[in-house]
C-alpha angles and dihedrals in degrees: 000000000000113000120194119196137151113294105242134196090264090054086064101099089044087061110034091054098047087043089045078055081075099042092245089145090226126170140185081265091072097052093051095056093044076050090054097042100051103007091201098033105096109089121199112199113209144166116212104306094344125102112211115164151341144230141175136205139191141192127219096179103270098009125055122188127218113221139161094029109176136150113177137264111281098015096075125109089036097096106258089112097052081052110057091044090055091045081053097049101053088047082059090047090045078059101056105255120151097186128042125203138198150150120236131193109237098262093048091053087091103048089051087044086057082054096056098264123139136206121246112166145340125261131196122211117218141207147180127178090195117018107218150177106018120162117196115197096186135029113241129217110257111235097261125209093262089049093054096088091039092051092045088052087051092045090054084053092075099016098051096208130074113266098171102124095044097057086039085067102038097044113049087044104117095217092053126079124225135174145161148186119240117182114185094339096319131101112229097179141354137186136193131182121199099219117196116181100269100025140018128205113220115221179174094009112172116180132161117272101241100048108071086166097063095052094047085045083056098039091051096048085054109043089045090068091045087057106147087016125130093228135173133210128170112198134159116292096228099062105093098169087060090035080052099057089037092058098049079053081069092248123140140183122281108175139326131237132172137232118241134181129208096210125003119345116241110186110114121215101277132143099267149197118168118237090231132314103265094049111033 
């Protein structure tokens, strides 16, 4: 009989392992800051001594994502899945949360639609084992301490949910990059990138829909410092100009996923890169 309970430290190497199976590149590191993020909002699924599958949740006010979704080899179809979503979804409920995102991989958009969930866009997930061959025309203003706050409100604009401790965890981090456009006293677009020491992930980036320029101005400042670097962006499928600076960068394609909602969507129509795929 499935079990669901809090995903502990000593729970790590489980997860990390089972979530390594699909090539997500995961560490202890991840967990600790989802750990940090929403303290009670990483779910095991077991079955008596038996450890079968993960999953994590977090909450943005009004809006909670779903991420790192497994259940192992041999022990899917048999409703464990179905049961520690559900198990995630009602934490996020319990929170507060009206509208629940996600990204699925193709053969599971089915399984979260029989959960209620619906698709919204399609996102590409990109990678590049060296980033290469950017060239930055203008030299962009680094998000300060007394812009923070300003640059989470503009964020919640397109997002719809609150990210603000998530980006006041990403941005004042030393290692990480961060800039953003301000024209008279508005933002009118921002960018971060989260840097390790073998591999940086790109992103958020939120600009307003009808300046492009702006968001490649920001893409390219980030991507120049990341040269030699393995890096990751997921960005939506249908923006080619972004898809195409992404691509003299030396990044492809590895796989696609959609976003989906469970209640209304609530992503405006902004220029857009995730954070990650398992927060948004």
């Amino acid at each position: 009989m499935f079990q669901i309970r809090k995903l502990g430290r000593s729970d790590f190497d489980f997860a990390i392992n089972l979530a390594n199976t699909m090539d997500w590149n995961m560490a202890a590191e991840d967990f600790e800051f989802m750990n940090r993020l929403e303290p009670d909002g990483s779910f095991l699924l077991y079955d008596g001594s038996d450890k079968l599958g993960i999953a994590t949740a977090i909450s943005y006010g009004k809006v909670g994502w779903l991420g790192n979704l497994i259940v192992k080899e041999g022990f899917r179809g048999g409703g464990g899945g179905s049961a520690i979503v559900t198990h995630a979804i009602n934490f996020l409920y319990g929170k507060g949360v009206q509208t629940i995102g996600l990204y699925a991989y193709p053969h599971l958009i089915d399984f979260y639609g029989g959960l209620g969930f619906r698709q919204n866009e399609d996102f590409s997930v990109l990678h590049a084992e060296k980033v290469g061959g950017v060239v930055v025309a203008e030299r962009l203003t680094k998000i300060e301490k007394h812009r923070l706050l300003k640059t989470c409100e503009f964020d919640k604009e397109c997002f719809g949910g609150d990210r603000t401790r998530l980006l006041q965890t990403i941005i004042p981090e030393k290692e990480n990059l961060s800039y953003q456009v301000v024209e008279g006293n508005r933002i009118v677009g921002y960018i971060t990138a989260t840097v390790y020491p073998k591999l940086a992930w790109v992103g958020p980036l939120i600009c307003q829909p009808q300046r492009p320029d702006v968001a490649l101005s920001l893409v390219k400042a980030t991507l120049a410092p990341l040269a030699d670097k393995k890096a990751y962006a997921v960005l939506p499928r249908r923006d080619a100009a972004l898809s195409g600076v992404f691509a003299d960068a030396g990044f492809t394609e590895d796989f696609f996923v959609s976003r989906m909602f469970l209640g209304d969507a609530v992503a405006k129509n902004c220029i857009y890169l995730a954070e990650s795929l398992e927060r948004g």
